[in-house]
C-alpha positions, 0 to 999 in steps of 0.5 A, spaced: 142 492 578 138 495 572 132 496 575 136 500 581 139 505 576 132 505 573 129 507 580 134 512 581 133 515 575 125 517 575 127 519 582 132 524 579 127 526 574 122 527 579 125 532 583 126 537 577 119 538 577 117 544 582 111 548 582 115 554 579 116 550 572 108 547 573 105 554 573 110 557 568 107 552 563 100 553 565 101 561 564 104 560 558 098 560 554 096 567 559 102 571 558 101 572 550 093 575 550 092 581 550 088 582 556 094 580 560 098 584 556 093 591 559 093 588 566 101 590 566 098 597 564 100 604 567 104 610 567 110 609 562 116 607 566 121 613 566 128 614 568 129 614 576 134 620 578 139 614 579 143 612 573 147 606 574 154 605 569 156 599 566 164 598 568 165 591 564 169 592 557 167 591 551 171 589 545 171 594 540 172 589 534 166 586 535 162 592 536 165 594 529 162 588 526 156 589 529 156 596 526 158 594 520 151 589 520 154 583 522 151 579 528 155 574 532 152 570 537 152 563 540 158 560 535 154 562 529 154 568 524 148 573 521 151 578 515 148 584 513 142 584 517 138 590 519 134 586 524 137 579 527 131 578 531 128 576 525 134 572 521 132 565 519 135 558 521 139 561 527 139 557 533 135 558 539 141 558 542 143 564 538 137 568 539 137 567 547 144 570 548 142 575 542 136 578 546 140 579 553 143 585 549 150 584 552 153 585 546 151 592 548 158 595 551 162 592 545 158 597 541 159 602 547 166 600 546 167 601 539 164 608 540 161 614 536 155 617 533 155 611 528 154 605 534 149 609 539 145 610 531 146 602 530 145 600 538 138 604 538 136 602 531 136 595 534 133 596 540 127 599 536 127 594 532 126 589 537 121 593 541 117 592 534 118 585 533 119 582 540 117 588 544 111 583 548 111 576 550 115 571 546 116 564 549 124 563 549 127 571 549 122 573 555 124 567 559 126 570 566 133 570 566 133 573 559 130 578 562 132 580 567 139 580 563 136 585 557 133 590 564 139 591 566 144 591 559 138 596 556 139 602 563 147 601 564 147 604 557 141 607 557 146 614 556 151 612 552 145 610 547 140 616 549 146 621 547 144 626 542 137 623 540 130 625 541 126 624 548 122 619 543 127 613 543 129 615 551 121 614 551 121 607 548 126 605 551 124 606 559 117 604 556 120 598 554 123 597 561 118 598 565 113 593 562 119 588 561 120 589 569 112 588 571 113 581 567 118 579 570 116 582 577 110 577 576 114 571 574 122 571 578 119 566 582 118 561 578 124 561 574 128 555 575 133 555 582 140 557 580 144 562 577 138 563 573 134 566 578 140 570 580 140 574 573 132 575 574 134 578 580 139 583 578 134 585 573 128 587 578 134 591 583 137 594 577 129 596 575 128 597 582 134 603 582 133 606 576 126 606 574 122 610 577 115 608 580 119 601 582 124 603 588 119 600 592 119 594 590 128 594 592 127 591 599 123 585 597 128 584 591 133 584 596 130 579 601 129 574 595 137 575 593 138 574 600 135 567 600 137 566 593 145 567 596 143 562 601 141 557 598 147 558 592 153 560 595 156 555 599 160 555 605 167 554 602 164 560 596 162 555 591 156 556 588 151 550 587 151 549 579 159 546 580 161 550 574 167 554 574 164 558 568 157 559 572 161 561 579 164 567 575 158 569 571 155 569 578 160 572 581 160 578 576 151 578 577 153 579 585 159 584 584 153 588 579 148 587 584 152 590 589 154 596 585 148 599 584 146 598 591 151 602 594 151 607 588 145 608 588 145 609 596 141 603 599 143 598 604 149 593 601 146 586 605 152 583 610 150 576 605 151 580 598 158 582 601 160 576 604 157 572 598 162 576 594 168 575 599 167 568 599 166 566 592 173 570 590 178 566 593 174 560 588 175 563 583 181 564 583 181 555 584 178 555 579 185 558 574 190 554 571 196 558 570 195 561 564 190 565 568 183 561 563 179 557 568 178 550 568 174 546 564 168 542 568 161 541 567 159 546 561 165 551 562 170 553 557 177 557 558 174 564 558 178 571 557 183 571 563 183 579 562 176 578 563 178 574 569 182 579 572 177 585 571 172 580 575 177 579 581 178 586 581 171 589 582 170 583 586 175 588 591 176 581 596 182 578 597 184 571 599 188 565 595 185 560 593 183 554 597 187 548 596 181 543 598 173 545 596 169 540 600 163 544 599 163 544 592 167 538 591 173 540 588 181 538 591 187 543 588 193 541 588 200 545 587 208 544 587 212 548 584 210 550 577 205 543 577 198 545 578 192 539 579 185 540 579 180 534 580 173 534 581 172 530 587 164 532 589 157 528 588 154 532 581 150 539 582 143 537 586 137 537 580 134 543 579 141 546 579 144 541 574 143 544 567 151 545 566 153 538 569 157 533 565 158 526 567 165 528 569 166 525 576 173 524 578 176 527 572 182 532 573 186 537 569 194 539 569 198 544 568 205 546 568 206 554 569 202 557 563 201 551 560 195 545 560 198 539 559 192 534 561 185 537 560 177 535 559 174 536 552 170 542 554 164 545 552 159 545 546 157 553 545 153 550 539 146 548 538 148 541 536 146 536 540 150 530 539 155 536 540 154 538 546 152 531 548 159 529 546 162 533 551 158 532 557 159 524 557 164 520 561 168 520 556 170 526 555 174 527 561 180 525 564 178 520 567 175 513 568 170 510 563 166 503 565 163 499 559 162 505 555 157 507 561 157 514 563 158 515 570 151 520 570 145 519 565 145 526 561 138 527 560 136 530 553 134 537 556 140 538 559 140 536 568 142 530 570 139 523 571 142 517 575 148 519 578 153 518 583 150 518 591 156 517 594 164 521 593 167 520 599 175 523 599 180 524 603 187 529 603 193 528 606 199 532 606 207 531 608 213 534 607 209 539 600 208 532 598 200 531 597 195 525 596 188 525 594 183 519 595 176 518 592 171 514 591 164 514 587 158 509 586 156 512 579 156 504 576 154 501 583 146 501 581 147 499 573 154 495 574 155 493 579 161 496 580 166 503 584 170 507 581 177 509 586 183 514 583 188 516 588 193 521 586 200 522 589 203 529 587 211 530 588 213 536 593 217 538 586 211 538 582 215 533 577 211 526 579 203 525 578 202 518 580 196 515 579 192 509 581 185 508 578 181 501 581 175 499 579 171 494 585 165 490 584 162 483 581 162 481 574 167 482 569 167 489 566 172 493 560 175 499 563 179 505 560 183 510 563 182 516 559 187 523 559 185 528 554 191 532 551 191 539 550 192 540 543 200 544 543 202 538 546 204 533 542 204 525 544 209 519 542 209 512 544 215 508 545 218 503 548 213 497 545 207 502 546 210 501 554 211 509 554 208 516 551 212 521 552 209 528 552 212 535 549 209 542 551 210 547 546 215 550 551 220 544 549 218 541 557 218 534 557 214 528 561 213 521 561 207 517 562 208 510 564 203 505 567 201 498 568 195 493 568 192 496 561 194 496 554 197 504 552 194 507 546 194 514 543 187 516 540 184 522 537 180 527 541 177 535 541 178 540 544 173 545 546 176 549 551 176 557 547 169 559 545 167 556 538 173 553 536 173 545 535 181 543 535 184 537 534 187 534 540 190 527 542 188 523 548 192 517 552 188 511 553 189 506 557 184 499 557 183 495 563 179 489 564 176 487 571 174 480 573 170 478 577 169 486 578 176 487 580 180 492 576 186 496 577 190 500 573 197 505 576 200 509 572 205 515 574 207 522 569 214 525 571 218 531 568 223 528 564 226 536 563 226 541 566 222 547 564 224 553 561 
């Protein structure tokens, strides 16, 4: 079984590499030289007729910060600094999210001579510290970012200076763009791919000497689309914080096309009419999104202004095929379950090893939850959150359902999730099947769910199918407000929501235990939380665990 999970491991492994990552490595050495540096000679850049705006919000406090010489980004912190490109000991991840300049509209946001001074100071000091090619913060899709940050707040820096900075700053931008213009296709395929894009269009609008270039960029957004965006409007990366991240690009894209007064393509606009109604599958009832592969809850405001702009209607899908996702809704109670094979690879940097895990809410809380995401640079972090154990789900073995590969992506996976759904008097039934631990196990994970028409009875039944003999847990995840007490002889636990809402989880064919678990759910918190675990055994590689969670109270 183990020379399988090999097999299809190295197979995985192989598809990530493509020609576009082989020739980026090759020219690496290039890019840096001088002479590749004249060959993107020419005319400074200057501001187009055209200038785009930025409609996104900023958060004034975090502008202040940055006006008062702090930096933060990434989960860490740099203090009374001048020049944060130059800070030692921050993370690579620090300085990648640094270098798109989105923290730009924060300052914006702060307003006032003092933070445009700070926000051109620090544009100057970039351009003189990492103004030509460096191998992390000139990555394409940190480009593409930075282009389009650097124009949306091009007036609101320019206001009240020189010619001299506005100079530097298009100059900069041009020369960022013919870069980029150069690399786009051998960015990574994905969301990546799209913020490159963005970047081109962005340049291609509101630089001059680069507006003919805007159709070959739109044709490339037009294939990009096709190939991300699918038929049930989610994207391929799977990841409800990389879908809204994509859809706000498309609603961006969008908008300085049709401002600036070129064609807005039909697959733009039908890309963001579709991906709409995902977004909104992918909310729990207190507005955050739900935590799958690499995402956290995020800002519901920020949510809402996304839905907003986005301009299309359309209520959220009760099942996702395409992506691979089932909600289920009565009531107040809300179920999203992951029942989709992992993202393809060279769309799988976000995955985690999270298959057939699912998350519940009552109204506007989170009852059962997945652990998040690490925004960290610490790998065993980050590696934590990824594995099979961090989700509400099974685990077999302690083996996780995907190899995590160290870089990110996955390696063996599951090639097989079969579900089917049925509904009946708003009584609804979820049954999924996958083959993760068939090459290195031997074995298939089954977990059916049952949701009452009174929102008030999640039944499950957790079943593992094979040879040989195998320890398995059911694990759900708590979210840290809710507190968990076993009673009856460790027969039942009894859930209370912060509300005062009660519910009771009993189960038979394993053992229940209350362990310790986190919570990554909000940006840069670790919490402490709870988890129930419910330990099986298979023999003969039949196991099988059925548990039901039932409101006890009800909700106030």
């Amino acid at each position: 079984m183990r020379l399988g999970w090999r097999i299809a491991s190295l197979g995985h492994r192989r598809r990530r590499i493509n020609g576009g990552r082989i020739a980026y490595a090759l020219l690496r050495p290039v890019f840096s030289t001088t002479p590749y540096r004249w060959s993107l000679g020419g005319a400074p850049a200057r501001p187009a007729a055209f200038n785009a705006a930025d409609s996104w919000p900023g958060d004034a406090s975090r502008g202040a910060i940055i006006v008062a010489g702090d930096f933060a980004a990434a989960g860490q912190v740099l203090r009374g600094v001048d020049s944060p490109w130059r800070g030692s000991g921050m993370s690579n991840r620090w300085r990648a999210e640094a270098a798109t300049f989105d923290w730009l509209r924060d300052l914006r946001a702060a307003g006032g001579d003092v933070a445009r001074a700070r926000g051109r100071a620090l544009i100057d000091d970039w351009i003189e510290h990492e103004g030509w090619w460096q191998p992390l913060t000139w990555r394409p899709h940190i480009l593409g970012a930075r282009i389009a940050n650097w124009l949306v707040h091009a007036e609101f820096l320019c206001a009240g200076t020189s010619a001299a900075f506005r100079d530097r700053l298009y100059a900069s931008a041009g020369l960022q763009a013919r870069h980029l213009a150069r690399i786009v296709r051998m960015t990574p395929p994905g969301s990546a791919r799209l913020v490159a894009l963005k970047g081109l269009i962005f340049a291609a609008a509101g630089l001059e000497g680069h507006e003919a270039r805007l159709p070959r960029w739109v044709r490339m957004l037009e294939a990009e689309i096709g190939r991300q965006v699918l038929g049930d409007g989610g994207h391929a990366e799977r990841s409800p914080a990389v879908h809204l991240s994509v859809l706000r690009d498309l609603v961006d894209m969008r908008a300085v096309l049709r401002d600036s007064g070129a064609e807005v393509p039909h697959a733009l606009q039908n890309a963001i009419d579709r991906m709409t109604p995902m977004a909104r599958f992918f909310r729990h009832g207190d507005g955050g999104l739900a935590l799958f592969n690499d995402s956290i809850e995020s800002e519901p405001w920020l949510i809402d202004v996304t839905l907003t702009r986005a301009e299309a209607r359309g209520k959220p899908l009760d099942s996702a095929p395409h992506a691979g996702f089932e909600r289920l809704t009565a009531n107040r109670t809300l179920v999203i379950m992951d029942t989709g094979c992992p993202a393809p690879p060279g769309f799988d940097a976000h995955a985690h090893a999270g298959t057939l895990s699912f998350e519940m809410s009552v109204g506007k809380e989170r009852l059962i939850v997945n652990c998040g995401a690490h925004a960290g640079e610490n790998e065993s972090w980050r590696t934590a959150q990824r594995t099979t154990a961090a989700h509400s789900t099974v685990t077999v073995d302690d083996v996780n359902s995907s190899e995590l590969l160290p870089d990110g992506g996955l390696g063996a996976r599951p090639e097989h999730v079969a579900v089917e759904r049925r509904e009946g008097d708003g009584n609804i039934w979820i049954e999924a099947t996958h083959d993760g631990w068939r090459r290195a196990l031997g074995v298939t994970h089954t977990r059916r769910l049952y949701l009452g028409a009174s929102g008030g009875d999640l039944r499950g039944e957790d079943t593992i199918d094979g040879s040989g003999a195998h320890r398995f847990a059911v694990r759900f995840h708590l979210h840290p407000a809710v507190k968990a007490s076993l009673v009856q002889q460790g027969s039942t636990v009894l859930l209370r929501l912060a509300s005062g809402g009660g519910w009771r989880l009993r189960a038979g064919g394993g053992t229940i235990s209350l362990q310790e678990s986190v919570y990554l759910g909000a940006s840069g918190e670790v919490r402490r939380t709870g988890q129930i675990v419910i330990a099986g055994a298979a023999r003969d590689g039949q196991g099988q665990v059925k548990w039901a969670l039932s409101r006890m109270t009800d909700e106030k």
